[in-house]
C-alpha positions in Angstrom: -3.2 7.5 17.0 -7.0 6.4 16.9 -9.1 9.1 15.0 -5.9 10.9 12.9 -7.0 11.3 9.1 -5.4 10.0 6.9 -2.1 11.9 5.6 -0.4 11.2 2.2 2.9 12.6 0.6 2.0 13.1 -3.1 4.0 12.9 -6.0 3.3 13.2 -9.3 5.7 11.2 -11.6 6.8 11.8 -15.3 4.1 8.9 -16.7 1.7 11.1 -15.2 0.6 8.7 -12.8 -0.3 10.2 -9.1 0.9 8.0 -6.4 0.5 8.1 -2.3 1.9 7.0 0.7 -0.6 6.7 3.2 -1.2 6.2 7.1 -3.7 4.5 7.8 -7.1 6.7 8.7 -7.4 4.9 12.0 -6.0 2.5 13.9 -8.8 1.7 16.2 -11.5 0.5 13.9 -13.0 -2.4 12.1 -11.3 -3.7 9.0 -14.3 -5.0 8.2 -16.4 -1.9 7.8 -13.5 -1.3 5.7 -13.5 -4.3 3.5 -10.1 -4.9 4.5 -9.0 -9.0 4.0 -7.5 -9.6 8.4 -5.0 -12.2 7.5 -1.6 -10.2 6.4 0.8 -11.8 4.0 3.6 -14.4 4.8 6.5 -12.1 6.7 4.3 -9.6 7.3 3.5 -8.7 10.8 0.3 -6.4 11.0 -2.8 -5.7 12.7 -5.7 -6.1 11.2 -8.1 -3.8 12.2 -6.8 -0.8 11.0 -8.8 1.0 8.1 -7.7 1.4 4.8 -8.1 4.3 2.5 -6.6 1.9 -0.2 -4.6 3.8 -2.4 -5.1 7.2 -1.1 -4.8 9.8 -3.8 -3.6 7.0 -6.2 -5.6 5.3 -8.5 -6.9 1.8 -7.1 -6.6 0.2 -10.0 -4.8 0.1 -13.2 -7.6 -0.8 -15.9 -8.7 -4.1 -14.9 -5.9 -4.6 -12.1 -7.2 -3.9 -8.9 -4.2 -2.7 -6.3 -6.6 -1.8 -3.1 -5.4 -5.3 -1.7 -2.5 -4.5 -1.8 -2.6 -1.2 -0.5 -4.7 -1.9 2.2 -2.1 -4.5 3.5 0.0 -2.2 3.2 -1.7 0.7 5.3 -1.9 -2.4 7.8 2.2 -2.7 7.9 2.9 0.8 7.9 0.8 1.7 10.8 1.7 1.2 14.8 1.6 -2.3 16.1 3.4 -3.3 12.6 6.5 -4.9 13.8 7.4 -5.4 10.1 10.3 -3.3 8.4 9.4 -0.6 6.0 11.7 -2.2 3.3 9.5 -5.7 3.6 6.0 -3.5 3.6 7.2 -2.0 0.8 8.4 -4.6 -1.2 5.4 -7.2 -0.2 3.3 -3.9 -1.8 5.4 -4.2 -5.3 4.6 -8.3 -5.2 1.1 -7.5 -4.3 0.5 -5.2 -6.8 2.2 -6.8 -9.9 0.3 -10.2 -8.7 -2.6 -8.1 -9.5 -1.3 -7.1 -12.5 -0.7 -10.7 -13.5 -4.5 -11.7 -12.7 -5.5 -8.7 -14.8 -3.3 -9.0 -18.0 -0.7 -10.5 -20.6 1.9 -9.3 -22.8 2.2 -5.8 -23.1 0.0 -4.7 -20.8 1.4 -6.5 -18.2 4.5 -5.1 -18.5 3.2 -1.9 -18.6 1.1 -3.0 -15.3 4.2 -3.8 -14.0 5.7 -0.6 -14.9 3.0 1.1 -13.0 3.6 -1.3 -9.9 7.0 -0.4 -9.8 6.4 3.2 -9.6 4.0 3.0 -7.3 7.0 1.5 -5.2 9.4 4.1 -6.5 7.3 6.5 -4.6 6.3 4.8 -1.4 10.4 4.1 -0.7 11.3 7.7 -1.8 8.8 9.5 0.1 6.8 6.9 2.4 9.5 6.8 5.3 7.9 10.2 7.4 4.7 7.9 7.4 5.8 4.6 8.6 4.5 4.3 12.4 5.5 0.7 12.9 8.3 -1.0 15.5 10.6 -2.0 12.3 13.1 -0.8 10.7 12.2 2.4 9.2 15.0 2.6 6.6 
């Protein structure tokens, strides 16, 4: 599917945050150019040269947390070649993104971060499943 745009599912949550599922823009190109780490997490079988749009239509960061990491690994795992289930993607996007949060702050703000990282998951397992494209288990 080399050369497809990206597509997202949008949805716009009562915090009023704006969050994305995305496929990944292409699946033939450099992660480099991209800026886009090649070495996927632990249990998570992807290929690395698949661009990232990051976070799509959702922020890339909350304040000083920075989630395109972790949404660039998971662009990697939902896109063809990923041999990783959905469920694990998704859930090794929630660890990603509150390890972020944890780098970024303390107390209430982290929990708030947190609260952000799990909508950000909310959204990918209620409307990400049309846009998985790898061999796992798309459940």
């Amino acid at each position: 599917m080399a050369g497809i745009r990206q597509a997202a599912t949008t949805a716009v949550l009562a915090a009023g945050v704006v969050v994305a599922c995305a496929l990944p823009a292409s699946a033939g190109s450099s992660s480099q150019a991209a800026g886009v780490d090649a070495v996927a997490p632990a249990g998570v079988s992807a290929p690395a040269a698949v661009t990232s749009q990051y976070c799509t239509w959702s922020p890339d960061s909350w304040g000083r947390a920075d989630f395109r990491p972790a949404c660039s690994t998971h662009d990697r795992c939902y896109s063809p070649g990923s041999t990783t289930s959905r469920l694990v993607c998704d859930q090794q996007l929630r660890a990603d993104l509150r390890l972020a949060c944890s780098s970024a702050y303390q107390g209430a703000s982290l929990r708030t971060c947190h609260g952000v990282a799990s909508t950000y998951y909310g959204a990918v397992r209620w409307f990400g499943r049309s846009r998985y494209l790898g061999a796992g288990d798309p459940a």
